[in-house]
Each structure stands twice: as structure tokens, then as C-alpha cells.
DOMAR-825549 format. One record per residue (C-alpha): x, y, z negated; residue number from 0. Coordinates in Angstrom, 3 decimals, padded with zeros to 6 digits. Example, Ala and Ser with C-alpha at 12.3 -4.5 7.8 and 13.67 -1.06 7.14 Angstrom:
% residues 2
+----------+----------+----------+-----+
:       px :       py :       pz :   n :
+----------+----------+----------+-----+
:  012.300 : -004.500 : -007.800 :   0 :
:  013.670 : -001.060 : -007.140 :   1 :
+----------+----------+----------+-----+
This chain:
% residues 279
+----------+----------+----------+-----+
:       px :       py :       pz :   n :
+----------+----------+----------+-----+
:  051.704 :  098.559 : -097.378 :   0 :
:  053.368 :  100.708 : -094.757 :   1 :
:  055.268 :  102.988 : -097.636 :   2 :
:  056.144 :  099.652 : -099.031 :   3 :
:  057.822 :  098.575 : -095.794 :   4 :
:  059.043 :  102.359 : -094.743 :   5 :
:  061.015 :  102.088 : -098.518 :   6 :
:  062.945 :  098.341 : -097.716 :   7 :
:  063.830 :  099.311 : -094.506 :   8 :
:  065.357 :  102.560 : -096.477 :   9 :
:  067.161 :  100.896 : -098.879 :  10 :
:  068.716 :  098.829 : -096.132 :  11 :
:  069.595 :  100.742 : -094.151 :  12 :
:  071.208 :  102.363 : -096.766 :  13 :
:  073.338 :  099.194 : -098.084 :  14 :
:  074.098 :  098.197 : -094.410 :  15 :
:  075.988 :  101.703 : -094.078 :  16 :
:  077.460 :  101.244 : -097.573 :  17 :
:  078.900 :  098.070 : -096.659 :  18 :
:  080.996 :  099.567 : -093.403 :  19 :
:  084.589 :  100.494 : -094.511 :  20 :
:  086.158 :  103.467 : -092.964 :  21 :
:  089.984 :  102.970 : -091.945 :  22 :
:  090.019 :  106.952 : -090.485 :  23 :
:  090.617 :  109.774 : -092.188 :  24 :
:  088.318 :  113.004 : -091.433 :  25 :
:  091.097 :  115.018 : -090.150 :  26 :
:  094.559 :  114.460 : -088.158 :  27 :
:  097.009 :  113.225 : -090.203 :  28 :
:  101.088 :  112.631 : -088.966 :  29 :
:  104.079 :  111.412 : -090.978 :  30 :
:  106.027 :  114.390 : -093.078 :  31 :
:  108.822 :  116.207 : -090.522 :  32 :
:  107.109 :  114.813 : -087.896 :  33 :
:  108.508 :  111.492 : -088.302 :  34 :
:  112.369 :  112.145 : -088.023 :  35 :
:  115.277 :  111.460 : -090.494 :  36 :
:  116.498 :  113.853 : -092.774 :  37 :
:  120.355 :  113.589 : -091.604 :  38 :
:  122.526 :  112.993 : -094.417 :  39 :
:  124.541 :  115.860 : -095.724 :  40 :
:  128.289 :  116.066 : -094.780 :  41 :
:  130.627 :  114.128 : -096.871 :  42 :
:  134.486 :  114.264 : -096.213 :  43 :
:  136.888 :  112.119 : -097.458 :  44 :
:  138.891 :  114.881 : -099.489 :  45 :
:  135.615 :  115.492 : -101.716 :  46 :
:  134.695 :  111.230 : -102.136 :  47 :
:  136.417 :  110.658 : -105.882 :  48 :
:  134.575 :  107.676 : -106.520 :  49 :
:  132.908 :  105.122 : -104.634 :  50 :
:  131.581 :  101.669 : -105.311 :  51 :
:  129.692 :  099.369 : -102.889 :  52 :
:  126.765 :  097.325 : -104.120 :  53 :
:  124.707 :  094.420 : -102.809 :  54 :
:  121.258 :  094.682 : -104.160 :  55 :
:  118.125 :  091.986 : -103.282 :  56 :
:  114.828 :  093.935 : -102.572 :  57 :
:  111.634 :  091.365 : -103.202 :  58 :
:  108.258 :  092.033 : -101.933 :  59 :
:  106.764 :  090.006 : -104.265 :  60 :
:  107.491 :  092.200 : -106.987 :  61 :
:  104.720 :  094.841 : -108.120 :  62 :
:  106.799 :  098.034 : -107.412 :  63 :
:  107.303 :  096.429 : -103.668 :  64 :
:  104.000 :  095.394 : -102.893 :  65 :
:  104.005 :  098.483 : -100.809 :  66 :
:  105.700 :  097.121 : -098.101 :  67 :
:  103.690 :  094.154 : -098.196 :  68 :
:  100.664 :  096.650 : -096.335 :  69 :
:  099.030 :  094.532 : -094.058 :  70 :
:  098.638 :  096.735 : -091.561 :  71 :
:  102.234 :  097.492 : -091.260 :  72 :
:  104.583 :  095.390 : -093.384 :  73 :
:  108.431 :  096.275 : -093.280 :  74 :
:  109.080 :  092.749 : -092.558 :  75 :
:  107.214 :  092.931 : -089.076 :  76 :
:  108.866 :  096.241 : -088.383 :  77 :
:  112.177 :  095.062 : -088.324 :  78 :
:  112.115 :  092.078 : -086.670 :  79 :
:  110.246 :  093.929 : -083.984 :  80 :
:  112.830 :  096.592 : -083.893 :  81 :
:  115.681 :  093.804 : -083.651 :  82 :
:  114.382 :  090.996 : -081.164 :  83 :
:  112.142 :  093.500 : -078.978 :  84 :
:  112.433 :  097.297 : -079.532 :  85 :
:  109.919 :  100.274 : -079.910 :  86 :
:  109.521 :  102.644 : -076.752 :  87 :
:  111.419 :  105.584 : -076.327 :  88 :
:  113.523 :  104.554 : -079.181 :  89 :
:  117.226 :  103.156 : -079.091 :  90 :
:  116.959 :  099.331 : -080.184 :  91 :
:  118.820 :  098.497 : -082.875 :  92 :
:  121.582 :  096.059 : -082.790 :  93 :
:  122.338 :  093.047 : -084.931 :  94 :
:  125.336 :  091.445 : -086.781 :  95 :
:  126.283 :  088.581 : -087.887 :  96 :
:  127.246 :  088.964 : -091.119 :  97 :
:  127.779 :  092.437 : -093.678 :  98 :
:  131.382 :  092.829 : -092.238 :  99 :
:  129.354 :  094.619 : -089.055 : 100 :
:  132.000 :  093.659 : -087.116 : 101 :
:  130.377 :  090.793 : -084.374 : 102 :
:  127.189 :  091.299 : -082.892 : 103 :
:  124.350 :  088.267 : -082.796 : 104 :
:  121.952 :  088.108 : -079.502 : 105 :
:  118.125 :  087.615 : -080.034 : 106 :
:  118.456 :  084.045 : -079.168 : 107 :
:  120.917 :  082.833 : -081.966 : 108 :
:  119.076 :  084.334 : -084.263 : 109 :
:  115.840 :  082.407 : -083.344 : 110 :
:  118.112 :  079.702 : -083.348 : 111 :
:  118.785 :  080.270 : -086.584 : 112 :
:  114.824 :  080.142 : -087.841 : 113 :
:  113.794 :  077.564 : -085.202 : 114 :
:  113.613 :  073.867 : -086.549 : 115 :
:  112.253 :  070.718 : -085.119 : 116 :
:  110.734 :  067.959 : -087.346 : 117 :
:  108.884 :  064.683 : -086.439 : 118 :
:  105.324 :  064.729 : -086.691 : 119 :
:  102.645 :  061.427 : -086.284 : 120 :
:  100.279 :  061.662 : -083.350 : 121 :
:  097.268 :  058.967 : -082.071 : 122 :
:  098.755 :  056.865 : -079.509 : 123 :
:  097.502 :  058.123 : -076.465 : 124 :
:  097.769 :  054.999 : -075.225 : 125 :
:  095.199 :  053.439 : -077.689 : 126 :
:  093.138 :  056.126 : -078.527 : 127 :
:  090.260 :  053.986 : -080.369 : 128 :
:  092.356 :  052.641 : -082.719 : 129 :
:  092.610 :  055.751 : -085.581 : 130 :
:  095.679 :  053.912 : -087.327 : 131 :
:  097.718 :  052.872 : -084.097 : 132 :
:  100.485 :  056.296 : -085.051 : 133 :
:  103.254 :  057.282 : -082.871 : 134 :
:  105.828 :  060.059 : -083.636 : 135 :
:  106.880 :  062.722 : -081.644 : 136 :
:  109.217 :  065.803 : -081.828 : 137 :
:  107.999 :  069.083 : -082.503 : 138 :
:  109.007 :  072.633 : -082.794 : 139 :
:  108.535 :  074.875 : -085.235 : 140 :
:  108.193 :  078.572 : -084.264 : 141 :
:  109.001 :  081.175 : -086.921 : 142 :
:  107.115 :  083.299 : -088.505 : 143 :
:  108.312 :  086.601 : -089.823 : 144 :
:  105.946 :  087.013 : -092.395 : 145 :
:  107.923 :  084.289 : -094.243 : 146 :
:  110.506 :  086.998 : -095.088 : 147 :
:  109.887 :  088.158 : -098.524 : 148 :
:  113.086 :  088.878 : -099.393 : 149 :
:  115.525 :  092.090 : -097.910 : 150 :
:  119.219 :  092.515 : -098.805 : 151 :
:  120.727 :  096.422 : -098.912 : 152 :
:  124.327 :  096.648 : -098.814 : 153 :
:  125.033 :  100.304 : -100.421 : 154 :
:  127.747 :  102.793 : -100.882 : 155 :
:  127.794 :  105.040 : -104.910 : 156 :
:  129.849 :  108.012 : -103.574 : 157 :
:  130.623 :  110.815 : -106.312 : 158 :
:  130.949 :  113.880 : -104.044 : 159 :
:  132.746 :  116.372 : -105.939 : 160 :
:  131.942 :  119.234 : -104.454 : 161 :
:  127.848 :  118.490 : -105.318 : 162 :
:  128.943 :  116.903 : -108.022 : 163 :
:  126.462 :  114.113 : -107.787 : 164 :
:  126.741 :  110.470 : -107.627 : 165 :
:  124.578 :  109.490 : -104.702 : 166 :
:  124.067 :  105.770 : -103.113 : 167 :
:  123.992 :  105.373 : -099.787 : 168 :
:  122.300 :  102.214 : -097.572 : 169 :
:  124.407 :  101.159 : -095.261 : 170 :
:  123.181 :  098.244 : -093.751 : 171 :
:  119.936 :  095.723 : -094.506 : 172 :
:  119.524 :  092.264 : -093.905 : 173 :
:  116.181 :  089.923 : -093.767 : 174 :
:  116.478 :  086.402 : -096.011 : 175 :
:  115.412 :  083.611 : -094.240 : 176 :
:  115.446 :  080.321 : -095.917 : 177 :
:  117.212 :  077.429 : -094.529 : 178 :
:  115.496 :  074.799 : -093.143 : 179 :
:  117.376 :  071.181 : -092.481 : 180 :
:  116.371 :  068.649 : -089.347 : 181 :
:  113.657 :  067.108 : -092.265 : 182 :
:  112.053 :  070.202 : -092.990 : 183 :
:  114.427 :  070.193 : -096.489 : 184 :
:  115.032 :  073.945 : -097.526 : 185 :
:  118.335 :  074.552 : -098.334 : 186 :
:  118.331 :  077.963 : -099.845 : 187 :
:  118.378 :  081.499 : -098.552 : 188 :
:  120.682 :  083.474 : -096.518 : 189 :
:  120.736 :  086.722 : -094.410 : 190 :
:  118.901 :  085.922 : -090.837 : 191 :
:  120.864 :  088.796 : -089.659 : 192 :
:  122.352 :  092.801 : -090.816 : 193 :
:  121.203 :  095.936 : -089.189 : 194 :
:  122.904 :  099.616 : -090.137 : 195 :
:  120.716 :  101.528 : -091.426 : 196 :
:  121.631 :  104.426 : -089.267 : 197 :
:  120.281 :  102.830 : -085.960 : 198 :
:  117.592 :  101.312 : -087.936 : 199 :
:  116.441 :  105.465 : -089.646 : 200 :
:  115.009 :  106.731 : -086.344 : 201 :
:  112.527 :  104.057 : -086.569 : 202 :
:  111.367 :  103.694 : -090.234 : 203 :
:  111.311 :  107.176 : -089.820 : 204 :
:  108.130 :  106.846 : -087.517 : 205 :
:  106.783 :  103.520 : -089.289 : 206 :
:  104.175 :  104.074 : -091.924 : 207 :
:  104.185 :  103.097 : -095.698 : 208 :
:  101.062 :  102.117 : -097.717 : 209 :
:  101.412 :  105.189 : -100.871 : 210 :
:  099.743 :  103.785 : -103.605 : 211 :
:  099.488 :  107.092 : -105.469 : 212 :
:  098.066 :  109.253 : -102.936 : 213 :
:  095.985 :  108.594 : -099.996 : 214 :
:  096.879 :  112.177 : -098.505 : 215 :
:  100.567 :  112.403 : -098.755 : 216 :
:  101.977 :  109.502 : -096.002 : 217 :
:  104.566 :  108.153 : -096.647 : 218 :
:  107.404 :  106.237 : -094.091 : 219 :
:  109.413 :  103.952 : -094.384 : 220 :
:  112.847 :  105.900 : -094.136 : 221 :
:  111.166 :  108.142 : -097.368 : 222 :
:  110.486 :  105.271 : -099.126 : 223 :
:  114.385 :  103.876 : -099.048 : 224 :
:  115.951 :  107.238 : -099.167 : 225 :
:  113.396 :  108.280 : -102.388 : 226 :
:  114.384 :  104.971 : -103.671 : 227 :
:  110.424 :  103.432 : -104.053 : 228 :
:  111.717 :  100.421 : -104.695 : 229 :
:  113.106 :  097.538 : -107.422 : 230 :
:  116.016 :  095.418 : -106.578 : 231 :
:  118.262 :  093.426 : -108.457 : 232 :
:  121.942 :  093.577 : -107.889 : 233 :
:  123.638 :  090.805 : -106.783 : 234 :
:  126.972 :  091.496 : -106.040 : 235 :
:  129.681 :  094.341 : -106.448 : 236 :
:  132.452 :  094.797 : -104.631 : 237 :
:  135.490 :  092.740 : -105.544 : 238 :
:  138.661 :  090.782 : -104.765 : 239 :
:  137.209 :  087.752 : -103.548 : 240 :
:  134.395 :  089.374 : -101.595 : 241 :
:  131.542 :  086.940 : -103.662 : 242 :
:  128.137 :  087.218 : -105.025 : 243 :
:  128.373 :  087.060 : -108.831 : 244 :
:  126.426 :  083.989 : -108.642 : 245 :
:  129.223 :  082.337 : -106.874 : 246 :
:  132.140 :  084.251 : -109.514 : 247 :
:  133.660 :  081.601 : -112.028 : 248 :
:  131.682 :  082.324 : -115.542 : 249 :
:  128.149 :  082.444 : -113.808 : 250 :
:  127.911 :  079.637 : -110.984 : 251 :
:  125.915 :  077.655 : -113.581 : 252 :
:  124.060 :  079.793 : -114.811 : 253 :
:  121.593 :  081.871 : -113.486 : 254 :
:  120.654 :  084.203 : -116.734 : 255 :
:  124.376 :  084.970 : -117.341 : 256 :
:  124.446 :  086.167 : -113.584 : 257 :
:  121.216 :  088.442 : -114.161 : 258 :
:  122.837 :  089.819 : -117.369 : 259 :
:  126.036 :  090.616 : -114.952 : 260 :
:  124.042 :  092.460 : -112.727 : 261 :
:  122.768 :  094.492 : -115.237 : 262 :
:  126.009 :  095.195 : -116.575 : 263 :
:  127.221 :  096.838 : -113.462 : 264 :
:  123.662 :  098.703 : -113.187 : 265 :
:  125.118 :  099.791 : -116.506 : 266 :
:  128.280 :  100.858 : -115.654 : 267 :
:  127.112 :  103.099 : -113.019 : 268 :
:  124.840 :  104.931 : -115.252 : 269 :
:  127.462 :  105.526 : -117.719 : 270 :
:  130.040 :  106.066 : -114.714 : 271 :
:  127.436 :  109.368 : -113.746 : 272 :
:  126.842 :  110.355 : -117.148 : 273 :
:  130.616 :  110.305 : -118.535 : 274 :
:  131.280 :  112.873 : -115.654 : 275 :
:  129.843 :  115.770 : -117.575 : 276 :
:  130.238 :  117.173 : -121.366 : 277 :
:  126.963 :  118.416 : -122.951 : 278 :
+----------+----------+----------+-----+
């Protein structure tokens, strides 16, 4: 009887361990180059022969960007920390208004840009027996950035002639909020607010990336937009009217027509880099 009960208590034991997950890794374990940014290399203007700017929507719900979907430390927490409160020791980014970069926007426009009120029914506290006896009152609604799925990159294709490479650039990224009328009616999606990407490096540089291929090589967030991890779709290129191409005559009505636009310019920058050479 007592080998019977010696061998459950085993086996549970056993399961008991089993079922405790273990977050740490057996050894120390720090971000590649010690979690700085690879400076860019220098780029004049006499060697720039080409250069195109591109608007490109990055969506987390996507399989290739699940990544930055990690629970533990998802992109869309890390910069709206770095905007509204700042990481220690490091510079805190600042934020604009719109992709010109021109006017800054404080911490508390932007929230009033995400906060909303809406009418809600309450019990009467003045009859609080009777269940159906409903008043309404005014409430408001805090925001949450985990609601951000969506990131805008506005991006510079430079052909440097002296590498002879055609390289894009990120020069600035903006959170999409969606907008929210007095009813609680959303009215679509627009940028909450633009960072550079230069005051923003320093930062993902030290912010870690879920790597879904390899446990032992971490990844940050500054590797994962400079190795270009991600998918995006493009959404606008630059042009006279300074539009999206959804809002271009020809595609305002239609959204597939748009989507085939965008892939035309994707298009025309691969052929751009591969007309530059003879084989």
C-alpha cells in the first residue's frame, strides 16, 4: 500500500513541476550591440540620384506582424510610453502634429484627441428599489493604447550612387487611432500623432522583440524596422497634391483599384532598382 502511495505522490509531483512555465533563460542574455543604434551611414546630397518618399500602413493583425503584438512588450505600449511619459536616462521623444514635422502636439491634446464622453444609464440613486427607475449620466472614456493596431511609416527610397544601392529610410511613424464622435460613432482612422524615427531609435533600440524563429538570437525593436521584419501596404507616394491614393480621383470609390495602385508603385520601385544595372 505504501509503494502504491510513494508512486502517486511521484507522479505528481512530477506533473505539478511539468505544469510550471519558465519565463528565464539559464544564462544572461542582453540585446545585440548592447542595445544601441547602428547610426546610419553618411549620405550627401551630391551622391542622392534618386529619391522617392513613401507612406506605408504597418498592421499588427497581420501574421508577419504578430511579433509586435508580444504581450509582454508590444510596440504599441512602447511608444505611447515613450511619447506621453518617457523612459529614464533616455531623451523623450517629441510629437507632431501631422507628417509635415513642423508643429509640435503636448501630451494633453493628444489625450484629447482619444478621450470621448458618452451617456451611460445608471439606477436612480434616489430610488434605488425600483430596478427600472434609469437616469443618465455623463461619462468618460479613458483610452486605451492597446486599441492601436495600426502604425503608419513615412519613408525616404534614396539611390546612393556611390554604394550604388537603393535603400529606404523611416523617417517618421505615426500610431492610428480611430475616431470616435460625442455618440460613441467611429468615424474612421487617422494618425494620433508622428514621431521621427531618429529620437524614437535610441529607444527601440533597448525595447525587446518577440523572434519567432529563434529563442536565442533577441531581437529589438530598432532591428526589426531597420531589417525590415515587417508587411505593410503602401498607401500613398509622394505627389502634387500631397494625398493618399485613396483620396486621388480614379480610386476614391474604390478600394481594390487603390490596393492595385499601391502595388503598382511597389512595382515601380523594384523595377526602378533593377533597371539600374545590365546583367
Amino acid at each position: 500500500m505504501k509503494k502504491y502511495i510513494v508512486i502517486i505522490l511521484t507522479n505528481l509531483t512530477i506533473l505539478s513541476n511539468a505544469q510550471l512555465p519558465s519565463f528565464e533563460p539559464l544564462y544572461p542574455r542582453a540585446i545585440p550591440n548592447e542595445g544601441r543604434a547602428v547610426p546610419y551611414r553618411y549620405l550627401g546630397e551630391s551622391r542622392v540620384k534618386y529619391s522617392k518618399r513613401i507612406h506605408r500602413v504597418i498592421d499588427s493583425r497581420m501574421k508577419q506582424n504578430k511579433d509586435i503584438t508580444w504581450p509582454r512588450n508590444p510596440l504599441n505600449q512602447v511608444i505611447w510610453h515613450a511619447v506621453t511619459q518617457g523612459y529614464p536616462d533616455m531623451d523623450k521623444p517629441k510629437a507632431y502634429g501631422n507628417d509635415s514635422l513642423a508643429s509640435f502636439i503636448s501630451k494633453k491634446e493628444i489625450l484629447e484627441k482619444v478621450t470621448y464622453t458618452t451617456e451611460v444609464p445608471i439606477p436612480n440613486p434616489d430610488n434605488p428599489d425600483d430596478v427600472y427607475d434609469m437616469i443618465t449620466t455623463t461619462v468618460t472614456v479613458p483610452f486605451d493604447p492597446a486599441s492601436i493596431d495600426k502604425f503608419r511609416i513615412m519613408e525616404d527610397w534614396i539611390f546612393d550612387s556611390q554604394h550604388s544601392d537603393l535603400r529606404p529610410k523611416i523617417i517618421a511613424i505615426a500610431p492610428m487611432y480611430h475616431i470616435m464622435s460625442e455618440s460613441g460613432v467611429d468615424l474612421g482612422e487617422s494618425e494620433l500623432f508622428w514621431v521621427k524615427m531618429d529620437d524614437l531609435r535610441p529607444i527601440l533600440a533597448q525595447q525587446e522583440i518577440f523572434n519567432k524563429h529563434n529563442d536565442a538570437a533577441r531581437l529589438s525593436y530598432d532591428h526589426w524596422f531597420q531589417m525590415r521584419l515587417f508587411d505593410s501596404h503602401i498607401v500613398k507616394e509622394s505627389n502634387v497634391y500631397d494625398l493618399n491614393i485613396n483620396q486621388l480621383e480614379g480610386f476614391r470609390d474604390d478600394g481594390v483599384e487603390a490596393l492595385l495602385e499601391a502595388d503598382k508603385i511597389k512595382n515601380d520601385l523594384f523595377v526602378m532598382e533593377h533597371d539600374l544595372w545590365e546583367y
